[in-house]
N, C-alpha and C positions, 0 to 999 in steps of 0.2 A: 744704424737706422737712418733712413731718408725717406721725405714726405714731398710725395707730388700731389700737385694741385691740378683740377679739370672740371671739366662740367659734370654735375649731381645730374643724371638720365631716371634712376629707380632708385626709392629712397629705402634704408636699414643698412646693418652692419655686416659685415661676414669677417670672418680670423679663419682661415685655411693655408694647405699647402698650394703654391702655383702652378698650373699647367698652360704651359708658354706651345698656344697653336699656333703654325706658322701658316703665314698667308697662303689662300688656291688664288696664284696666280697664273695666266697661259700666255704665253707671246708667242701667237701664232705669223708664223714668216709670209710673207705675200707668196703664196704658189701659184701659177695657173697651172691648166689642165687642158690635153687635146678636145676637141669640139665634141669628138666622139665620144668622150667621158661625162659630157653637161648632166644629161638624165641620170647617168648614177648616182651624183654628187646632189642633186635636187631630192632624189629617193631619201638619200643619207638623210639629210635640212628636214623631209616633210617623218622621216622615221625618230629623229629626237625630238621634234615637237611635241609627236605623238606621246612617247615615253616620260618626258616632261610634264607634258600633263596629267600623264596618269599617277606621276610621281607625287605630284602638287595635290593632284585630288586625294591622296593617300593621308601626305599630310594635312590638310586641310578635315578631313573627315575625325582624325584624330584628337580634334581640339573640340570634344564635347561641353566643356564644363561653360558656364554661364562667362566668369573669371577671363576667358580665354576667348570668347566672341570675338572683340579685336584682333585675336593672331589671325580667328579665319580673314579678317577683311583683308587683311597683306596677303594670304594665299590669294584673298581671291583679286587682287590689284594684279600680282604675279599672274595666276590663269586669263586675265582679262588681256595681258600684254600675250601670251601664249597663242591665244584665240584668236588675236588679230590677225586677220586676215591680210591686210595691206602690207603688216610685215615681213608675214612671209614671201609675200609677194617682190615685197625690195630687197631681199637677202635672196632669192632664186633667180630674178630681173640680173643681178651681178655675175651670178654663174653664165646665163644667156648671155649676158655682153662681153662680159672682159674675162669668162673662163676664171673664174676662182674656184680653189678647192671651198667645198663646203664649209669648213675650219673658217677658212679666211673670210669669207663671205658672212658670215654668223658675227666673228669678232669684231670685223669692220665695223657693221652696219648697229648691232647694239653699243659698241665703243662712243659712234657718233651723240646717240640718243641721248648717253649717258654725261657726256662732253657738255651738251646742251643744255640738260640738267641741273649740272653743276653750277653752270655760266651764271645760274638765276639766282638773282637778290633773294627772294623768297625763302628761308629755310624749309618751311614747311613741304617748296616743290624743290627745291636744291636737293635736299640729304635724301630722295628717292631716285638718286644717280647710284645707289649701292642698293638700290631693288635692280635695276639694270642689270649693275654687274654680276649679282647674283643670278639673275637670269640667262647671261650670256656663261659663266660656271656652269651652269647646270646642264646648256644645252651642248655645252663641248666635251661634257664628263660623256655623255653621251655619243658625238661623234666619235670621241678618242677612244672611248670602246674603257674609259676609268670608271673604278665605282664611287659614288660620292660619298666622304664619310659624313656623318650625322653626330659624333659626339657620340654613339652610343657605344663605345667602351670603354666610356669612363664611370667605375667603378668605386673611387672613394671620394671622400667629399675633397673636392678641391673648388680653389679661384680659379678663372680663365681668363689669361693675359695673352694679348692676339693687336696685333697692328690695326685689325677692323675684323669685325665680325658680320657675315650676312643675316638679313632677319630670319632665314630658313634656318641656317646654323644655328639661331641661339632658339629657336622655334622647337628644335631638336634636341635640345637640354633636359635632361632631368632633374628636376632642381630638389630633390632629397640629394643630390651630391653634386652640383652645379651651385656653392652657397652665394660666387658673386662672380662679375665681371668687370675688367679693365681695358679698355684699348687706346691704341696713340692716334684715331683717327675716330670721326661721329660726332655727332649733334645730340643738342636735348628735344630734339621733333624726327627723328630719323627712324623708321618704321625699325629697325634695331633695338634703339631705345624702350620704344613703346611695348616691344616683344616683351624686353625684361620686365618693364613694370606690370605688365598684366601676371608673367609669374612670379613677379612679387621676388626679382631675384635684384640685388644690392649691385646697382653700376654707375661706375664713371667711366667717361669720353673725356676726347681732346686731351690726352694728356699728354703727346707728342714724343713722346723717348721710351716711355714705361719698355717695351722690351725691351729695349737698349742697354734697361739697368737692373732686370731682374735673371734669376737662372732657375728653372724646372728643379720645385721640390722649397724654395725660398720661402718662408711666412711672409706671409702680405693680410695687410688687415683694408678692408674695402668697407669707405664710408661714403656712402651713397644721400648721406643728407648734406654733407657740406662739401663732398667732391672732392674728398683728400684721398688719397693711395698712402700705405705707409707700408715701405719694403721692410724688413727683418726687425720688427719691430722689438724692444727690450719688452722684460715680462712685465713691469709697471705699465706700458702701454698695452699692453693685452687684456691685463686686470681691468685695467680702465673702460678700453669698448667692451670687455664682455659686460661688463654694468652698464654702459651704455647701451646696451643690444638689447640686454632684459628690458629696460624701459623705452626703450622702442618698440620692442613685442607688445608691450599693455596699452602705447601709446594704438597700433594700429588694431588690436582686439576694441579700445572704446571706440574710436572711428567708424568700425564695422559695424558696433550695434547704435547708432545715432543716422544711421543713412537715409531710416525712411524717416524719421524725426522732422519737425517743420526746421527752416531757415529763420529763428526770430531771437531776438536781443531778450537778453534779460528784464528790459524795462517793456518786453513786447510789440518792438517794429518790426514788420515783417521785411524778410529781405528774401527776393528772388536770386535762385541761384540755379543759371540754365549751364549748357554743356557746348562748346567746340566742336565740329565734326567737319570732318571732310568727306568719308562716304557714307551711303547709304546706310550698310551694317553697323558701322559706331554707334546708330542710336540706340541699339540696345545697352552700349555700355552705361550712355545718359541714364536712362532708364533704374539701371544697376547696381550705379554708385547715387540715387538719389536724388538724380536735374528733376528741375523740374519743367522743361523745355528744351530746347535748343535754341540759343539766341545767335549765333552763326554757322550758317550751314554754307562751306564753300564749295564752290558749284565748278570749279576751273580741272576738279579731274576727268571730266569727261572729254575733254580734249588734251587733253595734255597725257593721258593713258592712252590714245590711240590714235593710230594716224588717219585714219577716217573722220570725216567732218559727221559729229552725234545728229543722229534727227533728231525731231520734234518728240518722237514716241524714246527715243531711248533718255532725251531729259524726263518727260512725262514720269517715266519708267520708275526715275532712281528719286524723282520728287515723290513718287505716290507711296514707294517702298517706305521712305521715312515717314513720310506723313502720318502712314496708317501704326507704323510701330509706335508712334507715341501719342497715340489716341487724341483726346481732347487736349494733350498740351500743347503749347505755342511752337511753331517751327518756323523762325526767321531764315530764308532764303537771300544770300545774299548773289545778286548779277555777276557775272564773271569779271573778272580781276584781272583779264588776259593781259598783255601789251608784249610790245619788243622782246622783253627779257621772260617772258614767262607765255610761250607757244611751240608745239612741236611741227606746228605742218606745216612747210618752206612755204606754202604758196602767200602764208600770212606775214613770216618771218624777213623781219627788216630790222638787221641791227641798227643798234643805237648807240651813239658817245654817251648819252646816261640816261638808260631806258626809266629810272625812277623819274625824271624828271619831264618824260618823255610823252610816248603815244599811249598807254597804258588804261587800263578799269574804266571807269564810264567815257573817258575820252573815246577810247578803241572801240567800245561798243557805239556810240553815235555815228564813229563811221565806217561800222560796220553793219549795217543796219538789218539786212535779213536774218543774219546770226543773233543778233539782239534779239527780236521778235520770237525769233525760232523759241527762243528761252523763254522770252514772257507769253509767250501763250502757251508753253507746256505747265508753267508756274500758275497761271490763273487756271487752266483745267482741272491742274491737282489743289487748288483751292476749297473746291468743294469738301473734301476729303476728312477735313480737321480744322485749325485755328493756325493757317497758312498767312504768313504778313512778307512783305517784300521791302527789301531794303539794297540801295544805288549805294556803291562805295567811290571813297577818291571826290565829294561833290565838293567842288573847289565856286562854286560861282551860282548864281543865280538862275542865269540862262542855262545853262548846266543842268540843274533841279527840273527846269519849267521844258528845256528839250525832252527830257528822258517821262516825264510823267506824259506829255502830248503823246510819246510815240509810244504809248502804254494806252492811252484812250485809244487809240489807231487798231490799236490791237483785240482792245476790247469790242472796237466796232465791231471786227471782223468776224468778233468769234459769235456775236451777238446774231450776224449775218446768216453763220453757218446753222446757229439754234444749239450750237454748247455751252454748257454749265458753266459759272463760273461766279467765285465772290463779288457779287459787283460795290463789296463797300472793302474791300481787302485792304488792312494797313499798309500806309508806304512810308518807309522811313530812309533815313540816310545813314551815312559813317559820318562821323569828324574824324579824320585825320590829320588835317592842315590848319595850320593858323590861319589862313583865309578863311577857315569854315567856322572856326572856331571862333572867330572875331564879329561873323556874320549871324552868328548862333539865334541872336533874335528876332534875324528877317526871315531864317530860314526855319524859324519856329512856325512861324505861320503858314507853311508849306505842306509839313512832315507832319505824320500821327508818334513819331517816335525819334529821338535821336540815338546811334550806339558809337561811345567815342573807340576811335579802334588808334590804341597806347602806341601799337609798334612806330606808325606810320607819323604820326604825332611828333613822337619822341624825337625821328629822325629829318623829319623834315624844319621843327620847331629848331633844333640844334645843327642844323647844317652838319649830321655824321651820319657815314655810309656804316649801317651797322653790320654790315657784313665782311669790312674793313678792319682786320685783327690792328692794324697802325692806332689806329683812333676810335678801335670802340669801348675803349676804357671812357669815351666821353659822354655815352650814350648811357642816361640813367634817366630811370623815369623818375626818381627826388631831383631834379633839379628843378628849383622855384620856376623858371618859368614854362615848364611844363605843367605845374599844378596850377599856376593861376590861372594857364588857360583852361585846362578840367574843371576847376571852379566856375570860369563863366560860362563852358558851357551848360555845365548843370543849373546854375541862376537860372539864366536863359528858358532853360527847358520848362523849371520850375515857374517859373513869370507865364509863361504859356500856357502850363498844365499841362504839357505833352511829356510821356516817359524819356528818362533816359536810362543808359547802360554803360558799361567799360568792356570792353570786351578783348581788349588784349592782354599779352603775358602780364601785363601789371595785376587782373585781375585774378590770376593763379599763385604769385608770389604773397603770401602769407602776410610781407611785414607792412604792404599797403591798403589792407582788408579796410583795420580800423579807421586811417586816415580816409578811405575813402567814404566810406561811412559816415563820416564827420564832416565830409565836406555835401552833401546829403544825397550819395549815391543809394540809392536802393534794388538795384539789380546787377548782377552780375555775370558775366558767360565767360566759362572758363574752362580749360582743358576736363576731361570727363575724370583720368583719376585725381583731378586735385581736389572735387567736390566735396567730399567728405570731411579733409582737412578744413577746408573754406568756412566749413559747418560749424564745425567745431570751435573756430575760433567767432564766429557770430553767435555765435549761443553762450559765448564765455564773458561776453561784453555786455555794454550798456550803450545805448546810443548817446545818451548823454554824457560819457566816461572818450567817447569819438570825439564830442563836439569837440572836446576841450583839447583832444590829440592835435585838431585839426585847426582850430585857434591859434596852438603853439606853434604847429610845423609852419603856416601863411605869415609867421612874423620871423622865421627864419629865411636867412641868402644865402645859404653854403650848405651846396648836395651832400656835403659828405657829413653835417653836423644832420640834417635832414636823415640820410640813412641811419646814420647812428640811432638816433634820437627814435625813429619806429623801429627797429631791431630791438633796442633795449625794451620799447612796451612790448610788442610780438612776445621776447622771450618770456614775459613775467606770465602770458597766457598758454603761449605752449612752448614749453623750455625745451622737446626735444629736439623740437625746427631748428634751431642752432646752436 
């Protein structure tokens, strides 16, 4: 028996035999081709596109159920890259100049994208370097004249152990015999992951070797809550998850029926509890699982999905789509995020020795100032629409705040000029994510209708760790004391003002920081869309007053790790299957 350890992606059990898929990889050789051949090789480029797409819209049609809305939004991420126009254009541009065969010219030019991809601190935009690669797969099964497998003949229930799995490939699973998944490479924000949790199928990542150590037909027991793999496991360990597994079943049937249930404490505080999205379609998962808003909506894939600089109408577009799906609840829009390390169009693209520290989020946007605009007056358009609020991320400084709201009145002249609609009393709020902000929390209480503290950016900036840094991100915890005391002040702060606050990063999807946060008197929340339900469940189990004292305890502790401990052990006493 041997136990590897990875990142928890989709949470339950599975006990199966293994089916070990081996990577679609292609290395395609640099060919050219005589000049006279260019137009046939461009036929080939513009006839797998074709077929690509029609392939995507197949699967994409296929994903009727409610449950499943998010796979379409990765089809439709995928056809949105398909569709693009500039890129076909830079993959045929290569044949015209330097004579590549089609092959070569496809691989090159998505290889780059994905390269790029990677580079980026950002998880959230990093791990859609394997929506690339799947796309540049798809389009070469195509020129090669291969058929693509889909998983579909797999006939008994098995595990699927795979170096990396694309999000079409696991898209393509049947999960009546699909019972879990393992690979040595992925994130827990990797359009792969999110695949699995929407079908509700048991996966760990990063596990680094897992082929390496397992053979076709092996028992493997896949635990998806704590992110353990357990190869050939003895029978006492089988006995065990499968009673593990049963109460996991009843844990996620209560879950399911508490969704549309309110967010409030046993002693009756109301606690909001909104949803994470990146595109337009997620909102219906908010909706789904029970949000009752969206308190971050990131606005950075519309460029970063296409090499075309987005117009005004195609922001407008993907603002108004959400807006309208969620009727009269709230939809925070937050300004793009862009900088150095997180842009695809060379003309913007200026590396950086440490883009985090660099030209980046409202920096980038100040001097970027028609693209700004561009943005904010698609945002105030779709204002009208619903209970639309705007919130500047990264606001490190004063003049900072007071730049970005001036060239938002500018905006509003404008549109004022034209005779368009628009909120003229629209929430504007900010992020905290730096101690600077976070220190300033009370001068910049008088500025903002809202603060949202966003944990990631906090954590790593507060702690001098690159968290994307596998050397030192054992140091990156959001229990370390002096991350909570700044969360403390800034929520005083807010409080002293009367203006809302929020948490809106991974801290507020992790289960064992619910109640301290709570305690320290968070009252709203936004958080990944399937972790809402859980969220629920543990606010309904509580007492606000049962928090204070969590939260009393944890501010008079100095050591992160007695601080984790110390919320793990309460967490388990309310919901013991989380760990």
């Amino acid at each position: 028996m041997e136990i590897k350890k990875g990142i928890a992606v989709s949470p339950g059990i599975a006990i199966a035999k293994a089916l070990v898929i081996d990577s679609e990889d292609y290395r395609i050789p640099r060919r050219t081709i005589m000049p006279s051949q260019r137009q046939v090789e461009i036929k080939k480029v513009r006839l797998a596109f074709k077929h690509a797409i029609t392939e995507v819209n197949t699967l994409e049609a296929a994903q009727s159920d409610v449950k499943e809305s998010n796979i379409k939004d990765i089809f439709a991420v995928h056809l949105r890259f398909l569709r693009d126009k500039s890129l076909r254009t830079k993959i045929t541009d290569l044949i015209e100049s330097d004579h590549y065969t089609a092959e070569f010219a496809v691989s090159t030019t998505l290889r780059d994208i994905a390269s790029h991809f990677s580079r980026i601190k950002d998880p959230y935009i990093s791990e859609r370097a394997a929506d690339i690669y799947d796309i540049e797969r798809r389009l070469l099964k195509h020129l090669l004249g291969k058929k693509r497998e889909e998983a579909a003949h797999i006939t008994e229930e098995v595990v699927v152990v795979a170096h990396e799995l694309s999000p079409t490939q696991t898209a393509g699973f049947d999960k009546s015999f699909v019972k879990g998944m393992a690979t040595d490479a992925g994130g827990r924000t990797s359009h792969t992951a999110i695949v699995a949790r929407s079908l509700g199928i048991p996966a760990v990542v990063a596990l680094e070797d897992v082929t390496a150590n397992i053979h076709g037909g092996d028992t493997v027991i896949i635990d998806g809550n704590r992110g353990v793999v357990i190869l050939n496991p003895d029978e006492e360990t089988i006995l065990q998850h499968e009673a593990y597994a049963l109460e996991f079943s009843r844990l996620e049937h209560e879950l399911d029926s508490i969704k549309d249930l309110a967010a409030v404490t046993r002693d009756n505080v109301k606690i909001e509890l909104l949803g994470n999205i990146e595109f337009p379609d997620e909102a219906q998962m908010v909706v789904a699982k029970g949000g009752q808003g969206i308190g971050l909506y990131r606005t950075e894939f519309l460029y970063l999905y296409s090499e075309n600089e987005p117009t005004e109408e195609d922001h407008y577009e993907a603002y108004a789509q959400t807006v309208k799906a969620l009727g009269n609840k709230p939809v925070i829009i937050r300004t793009l995020d862009l900088g150095a390390d997180k842009y695809t169009q060379s003309k913007r693209f200026v590396p950086e020795t440490n883009p985090q520290l660099g030209l980046r989020s409202i920096r980038f946007c100040l001097q970027n100032l028609m693209m700004f605009k561009t943005q904010l007056r698609a945002i105030l358009r779709a204002s009208v629409l619903g209970d639309v609020r705007l919130m500047f991320p990264l606001i490190t400084s004063l003049q900072e705040l007071r730049q970005a709201k001036m060239i938002l009145r500018d905006v509003m002249e404008d549109l004022d000029e034209y005779g368009l609609p628009y909120n003229h009393n629209i929430p504007i709020g900010m992020m905290v994510e730096t101690p600077a902000a976070a220190l300033m929390a009370s001068t910049f209480a008088r500025e903002v209708s809202f603060f949202s503290i966003g944990t990631n950016d906090l954590i790593q900036y507060t702690l001098a760790v690159d968290r994307g840094n596998e050397r030192v991100s054992s140091l990156y915890s959001a229990a370390d004391p002096a991350v909570l005391r700044l969360v403390r002040t800034v929520v005083q702060d807010a409080y002293k003002a009367q203006i809302d606050v929020k948490v809106c990063g991974e801290m507020a999807s992790e289960p064992e920081y619910i109640m301290l946060l709570i305690g320290m008197g968070v009252r709203s929340f936004s958080l990944a869309p399937p972790m809402l339900p859980e969220i629920k469940q543990i606010v309904r189990s509580v007492t606000a007053e049962s928090c204070n004292q969590i939260a009393r305890k944890v501010l008079t502790m100095n050591s992160e790790r007695q601080i984790i401990n110390y919320l793990r052990d309460a967490t388990r006493k309310i919901l013991p299957e989380v760990f």
